[in-house]
C-alpha positions as CSV (number, residue, x, y, z in Angstrom):
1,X,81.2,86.1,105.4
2,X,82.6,84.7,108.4
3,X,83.3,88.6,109.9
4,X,79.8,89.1,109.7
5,X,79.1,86.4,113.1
6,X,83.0,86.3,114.3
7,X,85.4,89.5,114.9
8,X,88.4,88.0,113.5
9,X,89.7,85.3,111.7
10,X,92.6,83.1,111.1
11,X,93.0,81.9,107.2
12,X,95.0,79.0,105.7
13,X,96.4,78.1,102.9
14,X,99.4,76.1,101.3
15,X,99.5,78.4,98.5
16,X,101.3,82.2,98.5
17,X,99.5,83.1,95.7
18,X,95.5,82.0,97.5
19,X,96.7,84.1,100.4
20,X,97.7,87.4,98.6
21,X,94.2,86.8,96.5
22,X,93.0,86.8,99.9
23,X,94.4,89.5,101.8
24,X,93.6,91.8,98.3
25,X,90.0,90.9,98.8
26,X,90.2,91.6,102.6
27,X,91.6,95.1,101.5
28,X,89.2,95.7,99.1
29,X,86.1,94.8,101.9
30,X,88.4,97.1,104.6
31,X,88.6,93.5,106.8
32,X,92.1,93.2,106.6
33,X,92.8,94.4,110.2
34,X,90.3,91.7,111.1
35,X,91.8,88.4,109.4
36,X,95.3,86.3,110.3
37,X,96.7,85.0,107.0
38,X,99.0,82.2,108.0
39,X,101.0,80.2,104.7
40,X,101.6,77.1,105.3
41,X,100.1,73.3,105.4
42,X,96.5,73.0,107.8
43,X,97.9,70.0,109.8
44,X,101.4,71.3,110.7
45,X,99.6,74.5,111.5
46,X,96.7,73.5,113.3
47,X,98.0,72.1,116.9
48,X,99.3,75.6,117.5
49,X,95.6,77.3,117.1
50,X,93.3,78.6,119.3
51,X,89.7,79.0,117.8
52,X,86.3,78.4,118.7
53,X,85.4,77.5,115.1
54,X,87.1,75.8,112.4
55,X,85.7,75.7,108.8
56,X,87.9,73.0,106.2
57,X,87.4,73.7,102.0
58,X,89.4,71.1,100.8
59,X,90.2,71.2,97.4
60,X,87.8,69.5,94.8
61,X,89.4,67.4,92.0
62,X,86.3,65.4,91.2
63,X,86.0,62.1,91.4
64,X,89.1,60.9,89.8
């Protein structure tokens, strides 16, 4: 877990529904204070970060 070497984080995703996964499992660890959910699309997003770190999980479709 990224918490474990960083004290906070900033998470994207394009999807609502990822997010609100998300922030219930950052409940459910008692991170939530830690992490930044931001909705929204990676590039449009990106320009207006600061970080020292940035870690990409694309999606996989295979393939095709």
């Amino acid at each position: 877990m990224f918490l474990n070497i960083f004290s906070s984080v900033i998470a994207i995703d394009i999807d609502p529904d990822r997010v609100a996964i998300a922030q219930h499992n950052a409940r459910v660890y008692g991170v939530e204070d830690r992490i930044e959910f931001i909705i929204g699309d990676y590039f449009q997003v990106a320009p207006s970060l600061k970080a020292d770190v940035m870690f990409l999980s694309p999606p996989w479709g295979g393939p095709k």
